[in-house]
Legacy VTK file of the C-alpha trace (Angstrom):
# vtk DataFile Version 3.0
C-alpha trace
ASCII
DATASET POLYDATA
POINTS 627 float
73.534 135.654 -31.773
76.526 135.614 -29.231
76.111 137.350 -26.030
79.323 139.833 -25.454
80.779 139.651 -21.945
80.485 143.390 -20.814
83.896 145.064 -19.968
83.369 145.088 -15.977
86.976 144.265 -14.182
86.644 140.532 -13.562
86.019 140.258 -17.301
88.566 141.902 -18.432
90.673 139.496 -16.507
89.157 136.547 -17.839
88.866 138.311 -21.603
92.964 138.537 -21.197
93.469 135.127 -19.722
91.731 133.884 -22.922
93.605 135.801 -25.822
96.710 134.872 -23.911
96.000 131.484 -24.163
94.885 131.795 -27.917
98.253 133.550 -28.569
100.552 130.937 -26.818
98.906 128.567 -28.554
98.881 129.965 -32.421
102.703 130.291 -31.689
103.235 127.175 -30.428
104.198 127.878 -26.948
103.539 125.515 -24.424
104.840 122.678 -26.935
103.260 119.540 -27.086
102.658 119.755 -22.904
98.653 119.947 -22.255
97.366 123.443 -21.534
96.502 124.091 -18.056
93.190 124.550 -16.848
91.851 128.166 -16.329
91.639 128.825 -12.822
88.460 130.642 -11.195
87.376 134.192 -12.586
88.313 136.968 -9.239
85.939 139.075 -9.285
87.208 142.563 -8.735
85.887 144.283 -5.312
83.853 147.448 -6.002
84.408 150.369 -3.840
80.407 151.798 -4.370
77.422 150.990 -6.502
74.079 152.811 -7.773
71.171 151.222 -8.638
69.318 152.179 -11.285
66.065 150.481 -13.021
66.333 149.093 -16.124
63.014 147.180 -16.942
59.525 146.153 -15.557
56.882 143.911 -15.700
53.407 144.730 -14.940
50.496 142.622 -13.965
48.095 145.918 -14.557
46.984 144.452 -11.155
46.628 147.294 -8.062
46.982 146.197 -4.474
46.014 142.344 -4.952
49.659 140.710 -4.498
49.882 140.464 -7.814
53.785 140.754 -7.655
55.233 139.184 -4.614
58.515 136.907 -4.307
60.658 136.473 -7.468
63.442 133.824 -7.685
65.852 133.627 -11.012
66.505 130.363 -13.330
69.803 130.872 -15.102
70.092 128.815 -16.993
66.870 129.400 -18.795
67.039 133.401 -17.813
63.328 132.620 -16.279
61.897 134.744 -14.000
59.496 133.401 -11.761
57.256 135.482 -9.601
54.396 134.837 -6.944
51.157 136.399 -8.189
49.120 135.724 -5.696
45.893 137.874 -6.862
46.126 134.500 -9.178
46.905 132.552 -6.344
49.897 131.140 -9.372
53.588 132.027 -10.278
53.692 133.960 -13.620
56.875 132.828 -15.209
59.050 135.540 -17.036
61.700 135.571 -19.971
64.684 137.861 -18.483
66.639 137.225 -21.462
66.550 141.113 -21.919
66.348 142.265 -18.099
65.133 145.218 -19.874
61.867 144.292 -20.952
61.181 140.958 -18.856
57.937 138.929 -20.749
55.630 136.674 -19.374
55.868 132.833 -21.144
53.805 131.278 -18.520
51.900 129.955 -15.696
52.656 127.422 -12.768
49.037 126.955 -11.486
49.305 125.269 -8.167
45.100 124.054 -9.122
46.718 121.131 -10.541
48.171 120.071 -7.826
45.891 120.469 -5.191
42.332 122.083 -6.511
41.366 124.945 -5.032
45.003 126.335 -3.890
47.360 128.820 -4.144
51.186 129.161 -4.461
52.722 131.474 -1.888
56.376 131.055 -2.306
59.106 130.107 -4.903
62.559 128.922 -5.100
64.838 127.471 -7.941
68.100 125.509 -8.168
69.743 124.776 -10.946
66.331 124.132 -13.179
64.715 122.915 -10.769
61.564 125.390 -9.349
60.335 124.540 -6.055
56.952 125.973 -5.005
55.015 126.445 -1.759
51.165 125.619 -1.574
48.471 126.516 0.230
44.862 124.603 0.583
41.809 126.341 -0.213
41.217 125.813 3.829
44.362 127.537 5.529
44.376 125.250 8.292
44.771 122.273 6.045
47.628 120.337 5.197
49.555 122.354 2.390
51.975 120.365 -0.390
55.414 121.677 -2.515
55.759 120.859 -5.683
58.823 120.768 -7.896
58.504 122.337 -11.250
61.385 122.122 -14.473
62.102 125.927 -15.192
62.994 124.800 -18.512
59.433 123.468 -19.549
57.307 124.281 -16.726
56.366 120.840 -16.693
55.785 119.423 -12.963
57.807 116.977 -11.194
56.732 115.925 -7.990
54.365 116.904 -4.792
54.384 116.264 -1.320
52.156 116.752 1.201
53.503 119.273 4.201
52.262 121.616 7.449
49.532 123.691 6.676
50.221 127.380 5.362
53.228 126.664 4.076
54.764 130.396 3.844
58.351 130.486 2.628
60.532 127.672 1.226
64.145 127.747 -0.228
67.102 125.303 -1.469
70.186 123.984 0.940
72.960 125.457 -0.879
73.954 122.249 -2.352
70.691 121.943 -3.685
69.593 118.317 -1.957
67.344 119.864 0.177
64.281 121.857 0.557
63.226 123.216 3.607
59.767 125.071 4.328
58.351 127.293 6.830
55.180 125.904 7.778
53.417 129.265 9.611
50.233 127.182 10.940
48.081 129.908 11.426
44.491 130.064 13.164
41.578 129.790 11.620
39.925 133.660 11.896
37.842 132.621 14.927
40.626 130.990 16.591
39.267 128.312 16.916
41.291 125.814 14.607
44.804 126.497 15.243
47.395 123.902 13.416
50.972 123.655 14.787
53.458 125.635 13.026
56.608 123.322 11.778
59.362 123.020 9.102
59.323 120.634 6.300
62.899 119.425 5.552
62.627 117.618 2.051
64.764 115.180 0.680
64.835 116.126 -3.383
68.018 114.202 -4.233
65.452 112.668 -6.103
63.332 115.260 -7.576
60.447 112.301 -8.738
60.304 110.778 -5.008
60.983 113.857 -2.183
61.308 112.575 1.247
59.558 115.136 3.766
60.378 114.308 7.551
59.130 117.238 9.597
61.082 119.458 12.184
58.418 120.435 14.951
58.310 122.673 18.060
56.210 119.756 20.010
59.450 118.745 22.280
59.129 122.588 23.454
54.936 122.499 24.953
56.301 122.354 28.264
58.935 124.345 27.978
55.971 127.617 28.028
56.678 129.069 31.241
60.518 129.128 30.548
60.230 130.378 26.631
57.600 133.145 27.824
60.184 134.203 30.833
63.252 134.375 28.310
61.353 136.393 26.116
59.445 134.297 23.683
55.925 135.745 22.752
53.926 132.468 23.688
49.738 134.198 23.783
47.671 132.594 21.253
44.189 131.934 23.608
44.773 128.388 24.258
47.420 127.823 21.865
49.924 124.856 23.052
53.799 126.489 22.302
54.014 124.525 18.263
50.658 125.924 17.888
51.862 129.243 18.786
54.482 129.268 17.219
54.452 130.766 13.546
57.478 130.345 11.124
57.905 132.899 8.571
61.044 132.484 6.947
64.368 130.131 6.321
68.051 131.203 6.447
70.717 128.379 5.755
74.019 128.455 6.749
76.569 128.077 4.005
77.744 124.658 5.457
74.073 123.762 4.817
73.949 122.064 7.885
71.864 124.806 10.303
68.837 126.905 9.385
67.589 130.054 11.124
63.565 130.179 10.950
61.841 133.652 11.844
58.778 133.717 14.535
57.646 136.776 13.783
54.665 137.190 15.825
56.409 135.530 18.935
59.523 137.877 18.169
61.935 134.920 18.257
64.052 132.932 15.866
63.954 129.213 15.996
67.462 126.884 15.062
67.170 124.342 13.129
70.048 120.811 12.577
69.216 120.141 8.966
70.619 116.535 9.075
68.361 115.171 12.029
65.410 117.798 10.865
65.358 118.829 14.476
64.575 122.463 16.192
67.163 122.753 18.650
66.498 125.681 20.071
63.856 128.310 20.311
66.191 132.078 20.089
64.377 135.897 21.934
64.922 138.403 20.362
64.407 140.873 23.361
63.031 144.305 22.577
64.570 147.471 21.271
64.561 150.600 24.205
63.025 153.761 22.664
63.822 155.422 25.274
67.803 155.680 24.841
69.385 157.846 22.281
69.755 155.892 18.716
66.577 154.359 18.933
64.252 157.376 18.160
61.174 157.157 16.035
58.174 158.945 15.253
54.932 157.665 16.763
51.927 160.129 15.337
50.007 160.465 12.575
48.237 162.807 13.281
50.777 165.854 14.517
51.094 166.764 11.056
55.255 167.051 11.336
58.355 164.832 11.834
59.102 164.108 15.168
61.615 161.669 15.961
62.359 161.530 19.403
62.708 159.081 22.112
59.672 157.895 24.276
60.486 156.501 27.793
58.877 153.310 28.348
58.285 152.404 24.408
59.706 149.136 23.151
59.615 147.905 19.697
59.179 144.080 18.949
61.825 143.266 16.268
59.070 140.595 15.067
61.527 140.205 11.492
59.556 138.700 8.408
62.740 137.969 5.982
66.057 136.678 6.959
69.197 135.764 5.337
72.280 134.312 6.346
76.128 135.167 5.554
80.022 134.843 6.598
82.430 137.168 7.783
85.257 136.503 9.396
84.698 132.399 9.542
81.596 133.516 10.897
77.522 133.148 10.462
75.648 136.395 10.710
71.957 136.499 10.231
69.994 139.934 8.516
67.028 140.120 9.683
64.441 142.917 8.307
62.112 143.998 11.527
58.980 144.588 9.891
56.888 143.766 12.582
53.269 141.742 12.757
49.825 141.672 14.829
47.732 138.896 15.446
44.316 140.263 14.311
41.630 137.381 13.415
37.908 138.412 13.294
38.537 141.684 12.903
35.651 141.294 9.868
33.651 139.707 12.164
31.465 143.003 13.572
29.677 140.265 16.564
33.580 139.877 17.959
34.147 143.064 19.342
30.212 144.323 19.148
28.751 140.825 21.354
32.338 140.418 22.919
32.499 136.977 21.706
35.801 135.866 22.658
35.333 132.587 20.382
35.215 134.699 17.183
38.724 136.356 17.311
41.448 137.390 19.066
42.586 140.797 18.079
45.911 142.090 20.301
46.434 145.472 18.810
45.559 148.538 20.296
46.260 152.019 20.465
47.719 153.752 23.381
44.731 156.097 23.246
42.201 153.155 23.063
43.770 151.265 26.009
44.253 154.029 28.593
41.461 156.302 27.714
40.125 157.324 30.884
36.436 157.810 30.498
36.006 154.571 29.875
36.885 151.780 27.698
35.453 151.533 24.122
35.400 148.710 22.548
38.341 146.447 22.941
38.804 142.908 22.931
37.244 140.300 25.217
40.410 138.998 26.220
41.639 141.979 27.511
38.460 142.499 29.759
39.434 139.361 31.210
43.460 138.610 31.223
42.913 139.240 34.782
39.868 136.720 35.502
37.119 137.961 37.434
35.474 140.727 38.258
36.506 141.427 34.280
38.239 144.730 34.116
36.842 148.347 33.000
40.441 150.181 31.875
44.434 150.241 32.140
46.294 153.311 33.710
49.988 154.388 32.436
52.299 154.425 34.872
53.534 157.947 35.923
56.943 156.932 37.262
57.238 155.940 34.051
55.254 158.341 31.594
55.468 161.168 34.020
57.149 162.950 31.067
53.893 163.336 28.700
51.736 164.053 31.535
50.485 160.159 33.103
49.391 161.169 36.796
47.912 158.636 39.298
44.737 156.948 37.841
44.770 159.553 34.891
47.052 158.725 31.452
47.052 162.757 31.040
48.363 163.904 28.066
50.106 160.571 26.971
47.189 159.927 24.850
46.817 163.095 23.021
47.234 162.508 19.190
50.692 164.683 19.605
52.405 162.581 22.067
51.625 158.453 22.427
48.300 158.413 21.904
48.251 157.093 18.071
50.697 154.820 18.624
49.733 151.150 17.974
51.171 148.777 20.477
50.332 145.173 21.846
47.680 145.137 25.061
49.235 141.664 25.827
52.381 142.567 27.505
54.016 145.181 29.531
51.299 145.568 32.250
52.603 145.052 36.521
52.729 141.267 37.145
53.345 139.609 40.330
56.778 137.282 40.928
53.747 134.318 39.100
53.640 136.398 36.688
49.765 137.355 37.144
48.571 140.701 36.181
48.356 142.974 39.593
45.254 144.667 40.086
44.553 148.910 40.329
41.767 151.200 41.059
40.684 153.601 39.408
43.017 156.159 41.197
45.692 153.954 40.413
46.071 152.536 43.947
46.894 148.651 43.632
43.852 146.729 45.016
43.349 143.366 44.633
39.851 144.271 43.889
40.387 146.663 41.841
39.352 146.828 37.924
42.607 148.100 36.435
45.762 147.340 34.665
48.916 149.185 35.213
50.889 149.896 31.858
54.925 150.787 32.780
55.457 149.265 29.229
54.285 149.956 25.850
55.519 147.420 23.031
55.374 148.724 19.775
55.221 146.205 16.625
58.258 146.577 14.353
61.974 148.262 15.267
61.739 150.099 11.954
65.218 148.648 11.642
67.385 146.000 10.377
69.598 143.833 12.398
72.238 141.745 12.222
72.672 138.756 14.966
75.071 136.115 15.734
74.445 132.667 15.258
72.831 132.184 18.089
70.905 135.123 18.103
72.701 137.625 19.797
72.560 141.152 18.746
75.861 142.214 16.988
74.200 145.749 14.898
71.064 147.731 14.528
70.580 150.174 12.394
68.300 152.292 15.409
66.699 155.572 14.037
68.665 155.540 11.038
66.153 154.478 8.266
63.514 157.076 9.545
66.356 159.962 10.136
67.160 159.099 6.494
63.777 159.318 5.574
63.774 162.700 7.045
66.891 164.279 6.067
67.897 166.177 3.046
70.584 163.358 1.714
67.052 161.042 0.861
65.586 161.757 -2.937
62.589 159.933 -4.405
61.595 158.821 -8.013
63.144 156.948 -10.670
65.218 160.581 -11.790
65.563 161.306 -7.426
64.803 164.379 -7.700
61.672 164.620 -4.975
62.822 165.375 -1.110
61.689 162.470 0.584
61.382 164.384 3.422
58.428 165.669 1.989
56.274 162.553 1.820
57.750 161.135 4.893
56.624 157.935 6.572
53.932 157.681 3.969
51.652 154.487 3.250
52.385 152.445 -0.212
48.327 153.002 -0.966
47.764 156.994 -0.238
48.964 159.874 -2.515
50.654 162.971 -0.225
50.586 161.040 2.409
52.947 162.894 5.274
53.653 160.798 8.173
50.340 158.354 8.052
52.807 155.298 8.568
54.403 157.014 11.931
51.566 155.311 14.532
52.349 151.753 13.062
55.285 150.433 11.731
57.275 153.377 10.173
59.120 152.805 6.568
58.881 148.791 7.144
61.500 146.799 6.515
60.029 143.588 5.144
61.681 142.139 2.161
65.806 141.158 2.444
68.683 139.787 -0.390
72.084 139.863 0.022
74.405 139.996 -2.415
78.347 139.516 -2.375
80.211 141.111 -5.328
84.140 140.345 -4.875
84.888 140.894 -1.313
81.791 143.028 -0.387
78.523 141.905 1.310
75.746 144.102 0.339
72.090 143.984 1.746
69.362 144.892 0.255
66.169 146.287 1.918
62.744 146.949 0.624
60.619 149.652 2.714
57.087 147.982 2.565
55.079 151.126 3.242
57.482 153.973 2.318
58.844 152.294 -0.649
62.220 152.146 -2.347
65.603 149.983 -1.909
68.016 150.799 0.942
71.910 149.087 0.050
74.449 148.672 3.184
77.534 147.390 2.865
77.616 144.491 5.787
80.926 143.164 4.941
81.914 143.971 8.415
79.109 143.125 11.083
79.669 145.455 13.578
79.938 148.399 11.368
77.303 148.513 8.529
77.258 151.523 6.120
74.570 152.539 3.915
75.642 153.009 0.038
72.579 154.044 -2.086
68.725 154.135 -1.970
66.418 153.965 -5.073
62.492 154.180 -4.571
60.767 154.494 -8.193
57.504 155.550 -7.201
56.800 159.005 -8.932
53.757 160.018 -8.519
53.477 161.183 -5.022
50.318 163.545 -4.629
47.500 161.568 -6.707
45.933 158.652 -4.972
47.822 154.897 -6.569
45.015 153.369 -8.527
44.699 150.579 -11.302
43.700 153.559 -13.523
47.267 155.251 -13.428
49.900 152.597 -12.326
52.134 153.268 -15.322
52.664 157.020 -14.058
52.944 155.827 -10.315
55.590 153.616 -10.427
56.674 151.130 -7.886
54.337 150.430 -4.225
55.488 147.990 -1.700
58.158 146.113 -2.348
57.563 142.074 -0.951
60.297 140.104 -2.552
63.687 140.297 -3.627
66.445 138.652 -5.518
70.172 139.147 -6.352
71.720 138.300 -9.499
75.459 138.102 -9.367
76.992 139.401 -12.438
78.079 135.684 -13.537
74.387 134.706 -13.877
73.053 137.750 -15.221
71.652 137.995 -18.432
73.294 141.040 -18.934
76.573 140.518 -17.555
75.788 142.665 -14.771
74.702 141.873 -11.480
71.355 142.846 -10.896
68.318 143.204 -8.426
64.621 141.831 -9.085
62.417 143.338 -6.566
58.019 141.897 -6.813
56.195 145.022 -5.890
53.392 143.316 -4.110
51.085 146.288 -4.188
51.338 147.812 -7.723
51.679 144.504 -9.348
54.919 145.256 -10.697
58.356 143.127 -11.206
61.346 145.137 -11.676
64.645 145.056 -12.686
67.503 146.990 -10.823
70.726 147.087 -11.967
73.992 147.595 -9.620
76.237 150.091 -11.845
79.622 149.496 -9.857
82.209 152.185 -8.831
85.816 151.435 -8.239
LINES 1 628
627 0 1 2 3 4 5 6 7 8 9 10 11 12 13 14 15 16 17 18 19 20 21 22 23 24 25 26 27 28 29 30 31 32 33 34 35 36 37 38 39 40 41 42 43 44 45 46 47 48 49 50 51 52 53 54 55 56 57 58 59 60 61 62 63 64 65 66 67 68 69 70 71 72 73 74 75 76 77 78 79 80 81 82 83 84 85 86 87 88 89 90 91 92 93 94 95 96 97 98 99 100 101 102 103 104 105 106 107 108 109 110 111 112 113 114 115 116 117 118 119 120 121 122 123 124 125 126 127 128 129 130 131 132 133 134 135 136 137 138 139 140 141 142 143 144 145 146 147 148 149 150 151 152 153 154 155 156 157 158 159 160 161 162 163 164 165 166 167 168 169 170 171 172 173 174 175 176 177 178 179 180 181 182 183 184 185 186 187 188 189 190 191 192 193 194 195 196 197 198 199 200 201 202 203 204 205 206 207 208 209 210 211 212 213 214 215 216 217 218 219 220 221 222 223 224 225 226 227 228 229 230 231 232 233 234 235 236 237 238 239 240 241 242 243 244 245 246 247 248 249 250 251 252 253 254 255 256 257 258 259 260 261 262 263 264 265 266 267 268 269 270 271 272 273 274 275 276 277 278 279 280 281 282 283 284 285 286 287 288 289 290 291 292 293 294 295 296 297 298 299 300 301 302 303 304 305 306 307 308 309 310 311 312 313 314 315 316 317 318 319 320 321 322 323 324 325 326 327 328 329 330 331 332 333 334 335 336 337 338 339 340 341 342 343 344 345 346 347 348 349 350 351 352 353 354 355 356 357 358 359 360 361 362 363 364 365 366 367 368 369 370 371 372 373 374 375 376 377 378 379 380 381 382 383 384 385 386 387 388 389 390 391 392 393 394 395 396 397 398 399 400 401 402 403 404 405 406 407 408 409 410 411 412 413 414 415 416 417 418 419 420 421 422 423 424 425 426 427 428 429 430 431 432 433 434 435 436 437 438 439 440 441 442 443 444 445 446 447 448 449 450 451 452 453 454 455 456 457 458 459 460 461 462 463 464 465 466 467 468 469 470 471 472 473 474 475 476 477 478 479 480 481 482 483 484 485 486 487 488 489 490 491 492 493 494 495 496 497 498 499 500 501 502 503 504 505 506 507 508 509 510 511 512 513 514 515 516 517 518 519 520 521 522 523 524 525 526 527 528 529 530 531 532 533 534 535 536 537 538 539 540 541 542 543 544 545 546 547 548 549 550 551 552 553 554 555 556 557 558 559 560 561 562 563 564 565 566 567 568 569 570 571 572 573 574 575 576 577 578 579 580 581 582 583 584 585 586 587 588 589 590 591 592 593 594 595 596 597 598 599 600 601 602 603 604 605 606 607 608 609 610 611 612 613 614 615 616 617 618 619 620 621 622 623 624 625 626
């Protein structure tokens, strides 16, 4: 059966071009003079859009990653989408984006036994996949895959943990974030790097390897600009952690998130060369536009400012556009904490310092003043000896919720900062060296003292997106505006959006009537990131990790974003998500997400695949255009 072109603008114009063409001909026009060629299909400029969802696939899978990144084949209308509770890519017909059907496997065991896939990308029928070994800290491989038999290609061996990979846009080259993280004692800790693959010839990839060795003694300087550089031990490329690839459309430069060390890295494609390591610098909550909410335990909304609080913009996903003859990277600022051995009960109960290294705290735990619990053995002794016994706030700082001289006050209290989770690593008094300064316990410095002195708090996340230059200067941020959203009465919930978001505010992807239980960590998170361009427009696409849902902005102009629709199809709000009633829940943390531009679509419409990672669900958005 034919597929019918649906009657959007653009294809109206083409339908015309076509019958005008058929009628010139039939009538002999044009004589015996060749018929010119068509010229490109203009796609007409929309002035809104609405998403709505159209069809699902469900693993039946609950909170195993069962659902995580999707990319689209169009030519064979094949879905493919990381499963990683299978540690596989479960490969779905999309013929009818209605009701999307699984045809198949790519089971990364035949490549290397024991692994797992944990990204995918396709161009042009060819499926590129991302592979872990069954030991992290081993070398990982990417394979190539045909989407239109599934049959495999090719493999190469790359960095270990391979975590993201994607096509050049010419298609010649595959490039893969290699995240190199520690083993969960810290004790193994393989260099993060990018593999830049040569698949001009998909049967013989060439992998040369784009590392951050040239930067090792660079430390002092990265760490001073801004870089977070604190692994215990870690060289800079083993500290280091790429998360995700942006390529420019030129295909010549790619933009790598460090999410953990709150920095982008640059990358010249052609000599597979980092040639520069990019801070992001941290977001003031303590100026108006940059409120959040920082308890979870005051049982209200309460976005305010907080003196003295900075957020790390730590992004996970990334994508590149142009505007203007310009590149402008997205960036979604989800935010990440190194926590390894945190299973381990001997790290933190025999203050073993070589079983873990956990840097998150909260404000409570770290500046509690009857003495520490338990916190990491690190912290005891980022000073050296005599190891320390606490950490005081600094009242000419947090003088505001109550921090005196050698007493945090009411800065800890679950109301005010005291639930917050922030980063012991940074923001304590240094000397011009750079070594931590020394207090007493009445908050006197003394170089004998067994203190810290806190005048900064830094906060995981910007519960943001942003939008930065090229060379990663700050051009927009969206501030307070996903959580004020969040809060305010313009924000519905559920498929039908008929639920006040406000209502179930800030609430986790895994709890049912949940107010506010997100607010201490990372708010809504902004994790997973497409763009889309439909005629003139540039559209992002954000998925809210813990809170759910799809936020669209129009981005066509950098400096002024402005947000166009939200859809979050969880509807079941007050029962606790389980496996036993998924199909009445809906949607839980989106992971990945793909745009379909109405050209490819199986539909003729363009559309949105977001993996849900935690209810195991794949599902299909459609953009219903206004103009």
């Amino acid at each position: 059966m034919r597929a019918q072109l649906p009657h959007t603008p653009s294809t109206r114009l083409f339908t015309a071009s076509l019958l005008m063409t058929a009628v010139l001909a039939a009538c002999g026009g044009g004589g015996d003079a060749p018929a010119p060629a068509p010229g490109p299909v203009v796609e007409a400029t929309p002035a809104s859009l609405r998403l709505e969802k159209i069809g699902s696939y469900s693993t039946g899978q609950y909170e195993v990653s069962a659902a995580e990144i999707p990319a689209f084949d169009a030519a064979s209308r094949r879905l493919f989408v990381v499963n990683a509770q299978l540690g596989a890519v479960d490969v779905l017909n999309l013929a009818n984006p209605a009701n999307p059907v699984k045809i198949g496997t790519l089971d990364a065991t035949a490549v290397l036994a024991g692994a797992s896939i944990n990204s995918v990308a396709v161009f042009n029928g060819t499926v590129a996949v991302a592979i872990q070994a069954p030991v992290k800290t081993d070398p990982g491989r990417m394979a190539l895959y045909r989407a239109s038999d599934l049959s495999l290609i090719s493999s190469v061996t790359i960095g270990a943990l391979p975590d993201m990979l994607t096509f050049t846009p010419d298609g010649t080259t595959v490039l893969v974030a290699n995240e190199g993280e520690p083993s969960d004692d810290y004790q193994i800790d393989p260099e993060g790097s990018i593999s830049v693959i040569d698949v001009r010839n998909l049967a013989a990839p060439v992998v040369r390897t784009a590392s951050f060795t040239a930067f090792n003694s660079q430390a002092a300087a990265l760490r001073t600009a801004g870089v977070r550089i604190y692994g215990p031990g870690a060289t800079v490329a083993q500290d280091l952690e790429p998360e995700y690839i942006s390529v420019s459309a030129d295909g010549r430069t790619a933009w790598v998130t460090l999410q953990e060390n709150n920095a982008l890295a640059k990358v010249d494609i052609a000599s597979a060369t980092v040639t520069d390591v990019l801070p992001l610098g941290y977001k003031d909550h303590g100026v108006a536009g940059n409120e959040l909410d920082v308890s979870d335990r005051d049982n209200t909304i309460n976005i305010r400012t907080w003196a003295g609080v900075r957020g790390m913009y730590q992004p996970d996903s990334m994508a590149a556009y142009t505007a203007g003859g310009q590149t402008y990277l997205v960036t979604a600022n989800e935010g990440d904490a190194r926590a390894w051995g945190e299973g381990n009960p001997d790290y933190l109960g025999t203050q073993n310092p070589a079983l873990g290294f956990i840097e998150e705290l909260r404000v409570s735990a770290l500046a509690r003043t009857a003495g520490w619990q338990v916190v990491p053995p690190q912290l005891r002794s980022v000073a050296g000896a005599p190891t320390l016994a606490g950490a005081l706030l600094d009242p000419t700082v947090f003088g505001y919720c109550g921090a005196v001289a050698g007493n945090p006050g009411t800065c800890i209290a679950n109301g005010e900062l005291g639930r917050l989770n922030i980063s012991w690593t940074q923001g304590y008094k240094t000397d011009a060296l750079g070594a931590p300064i020394r207090y007493n316990a009445s908050g006197v410095q003394d170089a004998a003292g067994d203190r810290l002195m806190y005048d900064r708090l830094y906060s995981y996340g910007a519960r943001s997106f942003s939008i930065w230059n090229a060379n990663g200067g700050l051009v927009w941020d969206s501030g307070a505006e996903i959580e004020r959203f969040l809060a305010s009465s313009d924000c519905r919930l559920g498929s039908a959006r008929n639920t006040p978001c406000a209502t179930y505010f800030n609430s986790g992807h895994n709890e049912g009537n949940a107010l506010d239980s997100r607010s201490d960590a990372k708010g809504p998170e902004p994790e997973g990131l497409a763009l889309g361009k439909i005629g003139n427009k540039t559209f992002a696409f954000i998925g809210l990790e813990r809170m759910g849902g799809v936020l669209v902005y129009d981005i066509t102009n950098p400096a002024a974003p402005t947000r166009v629709d939200y859809l979050n199809t969880r509807d079941e709000w007050t029962t606790q998500p389980g496996a036993a009633n998924l199909a009445t829940t809906g949607d839980l943390g989106p992971e990945g997400l793909v745009f379909i531009p109405a050209a490819q679509s199986p539909n003729g419409k363009p559309l949105l695949v977001v993996g849900n990672e935690v209810s195991g669900t794949t599902a299909v958005l459609q953009l219903n255009l206004s103009y």
